[in-house]
C-alpha positions in Angstrom: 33.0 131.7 116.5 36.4 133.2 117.4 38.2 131.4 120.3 40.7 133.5 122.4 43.9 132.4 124.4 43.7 132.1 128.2 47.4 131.3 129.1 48.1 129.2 126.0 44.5 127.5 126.4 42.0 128.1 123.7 38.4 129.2 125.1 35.2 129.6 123.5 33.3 133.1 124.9 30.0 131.5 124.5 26.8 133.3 125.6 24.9 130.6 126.8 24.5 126.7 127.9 22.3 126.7 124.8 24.8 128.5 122.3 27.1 125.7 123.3 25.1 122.7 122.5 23.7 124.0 119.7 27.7 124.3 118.6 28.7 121.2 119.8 25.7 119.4 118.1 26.9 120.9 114.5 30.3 119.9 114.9 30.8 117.2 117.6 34.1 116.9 119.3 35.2 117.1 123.1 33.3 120.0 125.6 36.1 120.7 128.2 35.0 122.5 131.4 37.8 125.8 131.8 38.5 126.9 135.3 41.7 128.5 136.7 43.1 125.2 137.9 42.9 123.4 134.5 44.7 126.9 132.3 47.3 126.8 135.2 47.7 122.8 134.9 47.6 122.5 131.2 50.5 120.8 129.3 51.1 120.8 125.7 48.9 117.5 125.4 46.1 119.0 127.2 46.4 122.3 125.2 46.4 120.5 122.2 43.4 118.8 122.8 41.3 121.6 124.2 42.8 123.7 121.2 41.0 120.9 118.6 37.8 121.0 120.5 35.4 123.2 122.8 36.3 124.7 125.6 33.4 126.8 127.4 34.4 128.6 130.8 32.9 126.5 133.7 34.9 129.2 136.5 34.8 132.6 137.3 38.4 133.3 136.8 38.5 132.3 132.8 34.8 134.4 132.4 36.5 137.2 134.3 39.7 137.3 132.1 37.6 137.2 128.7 35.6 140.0 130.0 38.7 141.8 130.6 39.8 140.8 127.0 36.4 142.5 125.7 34.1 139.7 125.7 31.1 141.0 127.8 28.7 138.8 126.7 30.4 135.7 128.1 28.9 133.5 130.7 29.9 131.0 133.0 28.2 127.1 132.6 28.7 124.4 135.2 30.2 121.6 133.7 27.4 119.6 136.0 24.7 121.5 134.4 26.1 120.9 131.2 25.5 117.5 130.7 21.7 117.4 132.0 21.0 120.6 129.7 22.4 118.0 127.1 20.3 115.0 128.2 17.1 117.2 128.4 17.7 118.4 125.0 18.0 115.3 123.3 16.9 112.5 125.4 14.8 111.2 123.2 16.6 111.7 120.0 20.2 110.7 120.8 22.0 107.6 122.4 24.2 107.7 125.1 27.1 106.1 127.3 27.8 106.6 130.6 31.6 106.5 132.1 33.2 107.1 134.9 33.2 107.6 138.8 32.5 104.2 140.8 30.3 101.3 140.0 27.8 102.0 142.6 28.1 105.8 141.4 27.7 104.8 137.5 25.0 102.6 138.1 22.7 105.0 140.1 23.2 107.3 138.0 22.2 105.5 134.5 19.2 104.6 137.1 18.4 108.3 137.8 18.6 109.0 134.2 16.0 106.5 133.4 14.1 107.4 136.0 14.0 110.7 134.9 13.8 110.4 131.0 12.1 107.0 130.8 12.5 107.6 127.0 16.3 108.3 127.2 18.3 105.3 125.4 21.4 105.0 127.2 23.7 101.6 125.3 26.2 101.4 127.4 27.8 102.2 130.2 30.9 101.9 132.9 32.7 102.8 135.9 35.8 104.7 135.7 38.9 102.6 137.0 40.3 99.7 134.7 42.7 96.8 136.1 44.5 97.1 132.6 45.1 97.7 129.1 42.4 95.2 128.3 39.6 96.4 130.0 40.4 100.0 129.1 40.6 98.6 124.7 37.4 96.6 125.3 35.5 100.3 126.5 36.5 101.8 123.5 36.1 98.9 121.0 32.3 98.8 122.8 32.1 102.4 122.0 33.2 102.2 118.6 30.6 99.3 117.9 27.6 100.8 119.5 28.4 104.1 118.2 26.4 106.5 121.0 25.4 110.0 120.1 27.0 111.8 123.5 29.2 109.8 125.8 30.1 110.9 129.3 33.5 110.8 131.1 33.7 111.4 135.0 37.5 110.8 135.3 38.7 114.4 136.3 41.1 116.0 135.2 43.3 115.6 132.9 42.7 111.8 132.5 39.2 112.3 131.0 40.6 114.7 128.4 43.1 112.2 127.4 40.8 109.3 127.4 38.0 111.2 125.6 40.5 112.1 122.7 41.8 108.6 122.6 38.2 107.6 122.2 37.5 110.2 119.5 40.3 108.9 117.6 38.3 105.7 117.0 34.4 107.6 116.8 34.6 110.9 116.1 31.0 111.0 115.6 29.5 112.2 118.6 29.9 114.8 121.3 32.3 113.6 124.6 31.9 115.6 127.6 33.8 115.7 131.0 32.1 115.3 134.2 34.6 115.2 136.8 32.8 114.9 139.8 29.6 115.5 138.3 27.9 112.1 139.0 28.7 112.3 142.9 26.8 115.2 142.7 24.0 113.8 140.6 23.1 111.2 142.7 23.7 113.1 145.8 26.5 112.6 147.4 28.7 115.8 147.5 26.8 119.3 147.5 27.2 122.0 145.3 27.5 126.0 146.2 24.5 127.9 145.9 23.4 130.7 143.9 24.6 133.3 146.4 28.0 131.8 146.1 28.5 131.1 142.6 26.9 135.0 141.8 29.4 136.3 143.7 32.4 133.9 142.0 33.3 132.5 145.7 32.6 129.0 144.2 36.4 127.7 145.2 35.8 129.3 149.0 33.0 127.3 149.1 34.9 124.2 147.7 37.4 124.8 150.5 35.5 125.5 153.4 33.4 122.3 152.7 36.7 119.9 152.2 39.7 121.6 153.2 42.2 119.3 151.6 41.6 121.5 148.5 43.4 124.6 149.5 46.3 123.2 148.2 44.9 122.6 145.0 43.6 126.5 145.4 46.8 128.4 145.4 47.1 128.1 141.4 44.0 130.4 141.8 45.8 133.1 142.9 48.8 132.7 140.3 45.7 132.8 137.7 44.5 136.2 139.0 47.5 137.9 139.6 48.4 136.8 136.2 45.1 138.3 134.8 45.5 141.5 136.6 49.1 142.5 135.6 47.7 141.9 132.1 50.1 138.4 131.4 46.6 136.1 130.8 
């Protein structure tokens, strides 16, 4: 499948949440969630490492500037549906590692899972914040000895990229993902737009009227669509 450049930022126009685990289950590597904020963010680091994986449009603006670029068939997938689309599929054929947000976060979440997929075989798992370089070698020395299928990241962005490709370095065997925020909402503790809001792409209103500190954050959205419309994406 032909990628196509968003800014610099390379971008899968896959059709479906099933198209891209099927993908990412043939050749493992990183899924990396595209929005507007992470093309406008990205450095040559982050480019680079999105360029040598999968990146699948999880906003409106990159689906809307592919269309524009002649992919009509392309669809938006949540990065938070993502990963339990994954799960689902291969819960009980693939092992798993859990990283990232809080303790109490992490842990109710691996508790969710089994709750869920009683069958699911998760080996290991941990909260995202490390005192020092020690903690954060013994993580990926556990990784590389237990050798899970699919391993998790909720760091955001972009320390999750980097940490996933550090950890790929060492087991490239398996298919990382990054969650963000993903396990908050899991477990229940942020809310998510609803249909009416994500069908009509007002996903990032909905981010802001709900916490207001991110309007800040939501100014690169305009640079993104201006940029698209005068034909510069």
């Amino acid at each position: 499948m032909e990628k196509s450049s968003l800014h610099g930022v390379d971008v899968y126009p896959f059709r479906s949440a099933d198209e891209i685990i099927d993908f990412a289950d043939s050749r493992k590597g990183i899924l990396v969630a595209i929005n507007a904020e992470k093309v406008m963010h990205a450095t040559p680091e982050t480019r680079r490492i999105i360029s040598d994986n999968i990146g699948y449009c999880d906003g409106s603006g990159p689906v809307l500037a592919l269309r524009r670029k002649g992919y009509a068939d392309v669809c938006k997938v949540a990065g938070c549906d993502l990963w339990l689309l994954i799960v689902k599929r291969f819960h009980a054929s693939k092992s798993f590692y859990i990283i990232g947000a809080s303790e109490d976060v992490n842990r109710q979440t691996v508790e969710k899972l089994k709750s869920e997929y009683p069958d699911i075989r998760i080996v290991g798992r941990r909260n995202g914040f490390f005192k020092d370089d020690t903690e954060r070698e013994a993580l990926i020395s556990d990784i590389v000895e237990k050798r899970p299928d699919v391993v998790f990241v909720a760091m955001g962005s972009p320390r999750q990229e980097l940490f996933m490709a550090e950890m790929q370095r060492r087991h490239p065997d398996a298919i990382y993902q990054g969650l963000g925020g993903s396990y908050d909402v899991y477990v229940g503790l942020h809310k998510r737009a609803g249909k009416w809001w994500t069908d009509h792409h007002l996903e990032s209103l909905f981010q802001v009227i709900h916490e207001p500190k991110r309007i800040r954050r939501k100014i690169k959205y305009w640079r993104f669509a201006w940029w698209m419309l005068s034909g510069r994406m």
